[in-house]
C-alpha positions in Angstrom: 20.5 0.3 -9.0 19.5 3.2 -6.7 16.6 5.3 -8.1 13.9 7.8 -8.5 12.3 7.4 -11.7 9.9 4.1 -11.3 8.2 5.4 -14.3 8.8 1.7 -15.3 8.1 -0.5 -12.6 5.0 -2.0 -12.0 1.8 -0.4 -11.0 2.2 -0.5 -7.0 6.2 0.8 -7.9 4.6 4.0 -8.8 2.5 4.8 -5.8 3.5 7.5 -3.4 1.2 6.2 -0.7 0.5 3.0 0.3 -3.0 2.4 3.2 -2.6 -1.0 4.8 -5.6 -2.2 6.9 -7.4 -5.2 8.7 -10.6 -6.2 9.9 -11.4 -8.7 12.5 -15.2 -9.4 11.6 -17.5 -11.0 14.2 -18.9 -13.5 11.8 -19.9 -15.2 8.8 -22.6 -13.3 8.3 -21.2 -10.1 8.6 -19.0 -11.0 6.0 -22.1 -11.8 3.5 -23.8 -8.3 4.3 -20.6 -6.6 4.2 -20.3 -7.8 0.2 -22.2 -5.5 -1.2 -20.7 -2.4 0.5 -17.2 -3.7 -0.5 -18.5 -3.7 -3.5 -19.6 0.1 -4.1 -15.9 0.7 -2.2 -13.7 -0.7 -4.6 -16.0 0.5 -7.4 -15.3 4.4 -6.0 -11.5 3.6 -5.3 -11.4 2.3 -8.5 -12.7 5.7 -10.5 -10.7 7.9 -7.7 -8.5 10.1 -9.4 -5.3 8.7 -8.1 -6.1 5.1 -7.1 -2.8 2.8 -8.9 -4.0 -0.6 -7.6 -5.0 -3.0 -4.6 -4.7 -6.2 -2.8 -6.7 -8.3 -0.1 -5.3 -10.3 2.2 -6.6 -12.7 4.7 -6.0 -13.7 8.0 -7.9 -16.4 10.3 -10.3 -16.2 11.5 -12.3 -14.6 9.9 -10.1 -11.3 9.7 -9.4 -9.3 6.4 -7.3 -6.6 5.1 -6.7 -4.7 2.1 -3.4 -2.6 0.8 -4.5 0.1 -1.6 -1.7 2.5 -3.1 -2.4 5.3 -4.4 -0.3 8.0 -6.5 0.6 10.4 -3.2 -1.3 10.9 0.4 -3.2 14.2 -0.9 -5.3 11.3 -3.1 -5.6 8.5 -0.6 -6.7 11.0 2.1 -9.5 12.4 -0.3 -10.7 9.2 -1.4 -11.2 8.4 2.6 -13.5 11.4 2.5 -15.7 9.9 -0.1 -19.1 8.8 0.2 -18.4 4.7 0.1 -15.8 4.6 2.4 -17.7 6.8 5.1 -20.8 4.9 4.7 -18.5 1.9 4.8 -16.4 2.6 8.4 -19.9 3.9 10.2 -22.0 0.6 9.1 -18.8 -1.1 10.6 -18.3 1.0 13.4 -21.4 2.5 14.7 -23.0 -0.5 16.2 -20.0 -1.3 18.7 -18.3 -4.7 19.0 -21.4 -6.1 16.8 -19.8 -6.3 13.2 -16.2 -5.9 13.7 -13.9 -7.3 17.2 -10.9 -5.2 15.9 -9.1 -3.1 13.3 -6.3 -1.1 12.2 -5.2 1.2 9.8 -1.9 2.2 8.5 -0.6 4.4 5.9 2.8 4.7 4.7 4.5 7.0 2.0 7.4 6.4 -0.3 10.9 7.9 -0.5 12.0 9.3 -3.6 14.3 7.2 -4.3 14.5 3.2 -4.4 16.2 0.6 -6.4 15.4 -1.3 -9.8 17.1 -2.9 -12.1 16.8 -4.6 -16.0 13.8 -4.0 -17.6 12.0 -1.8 -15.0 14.7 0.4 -14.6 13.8 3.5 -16.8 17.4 5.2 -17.1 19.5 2.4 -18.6 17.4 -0.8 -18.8 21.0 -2.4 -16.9 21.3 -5.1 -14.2 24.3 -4.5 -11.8 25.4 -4.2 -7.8 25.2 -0.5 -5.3 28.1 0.3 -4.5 27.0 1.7 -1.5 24.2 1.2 1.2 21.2 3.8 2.1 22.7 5.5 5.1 20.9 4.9 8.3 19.3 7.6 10.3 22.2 7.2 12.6 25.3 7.9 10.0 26.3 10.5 8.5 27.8 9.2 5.2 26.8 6.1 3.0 28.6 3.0 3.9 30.5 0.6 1.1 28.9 -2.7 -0.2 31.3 -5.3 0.5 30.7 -7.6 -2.7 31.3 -11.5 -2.1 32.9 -12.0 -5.8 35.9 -9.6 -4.6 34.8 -6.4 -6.8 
């Protein structure tokens, strides 16, 4: 069912803003020394007024990212400000190619509107089909779902 109110989705439902990054680290070691520093990071994020939850991911070798959503971009741009994540990015960045080969950062924001259905959907609690498609940016008018029981 299509939406606005994920009031009772899941944590990462709620977010308004969604930072998606990876690291391509140079070595092992870099990876031990960086520990501690992830450490004080996530331990900031975590108080940030704003922060709704993150994930790591991994990718080799040696290569890892993290997707941190936060309530809207106003509260992920300030907590990129802060004191962990600055010390963070120049310790990573200020010594060249030495710690890191390669990294990227992206951040995305959310529509206002979306789709759930049974018990995270907050207006009814129901299950049940669109009957119409999110228009794409090239038409002008929503098309029909074609169902394949014949409704």
């Amino acid at each position: 069912m299509r939406s606005t109110d994920f009031t009772r989705t899941p944590a990462p439902g709620q977010a308004g803003a969604l930072f998606v990054g990876l690291t391509h680290y140079t070595g092992l070691w870099t990876l031990i020394t960086l520990a501690p520093r992830w450490r004080r990071l996530l331990r900031e994020m975590k108080r940030h007024r704003g922060y709704v939850w993150h994930k790591l991911y991994w990718r080799t070798p040696l290569q890892i990212g993290t997707m941190a959503f936060f309530t809207d971009a106003d509260a992920l741009n300030k907590f990129a400000r802060g004191r962990a994540h600055h010390d963070l990015m120049c310790w990573l960045t200020d010594d060249g190619t030495r710690r890191a080969r390669a990294g990227f950062v992206r951040i995305y924001t959310a529509s206002p509107h979306g789709y759930t259905n049974g018990a995270w959907r907050a207006e009814d609690g129901s299950l049940g089909h669109i009957d119409t498609f999110a228009p794409l940016s090239t038409e002008r008018a929503p098309k029909p779902v074609r169902h394949r029981t014949g409704r």
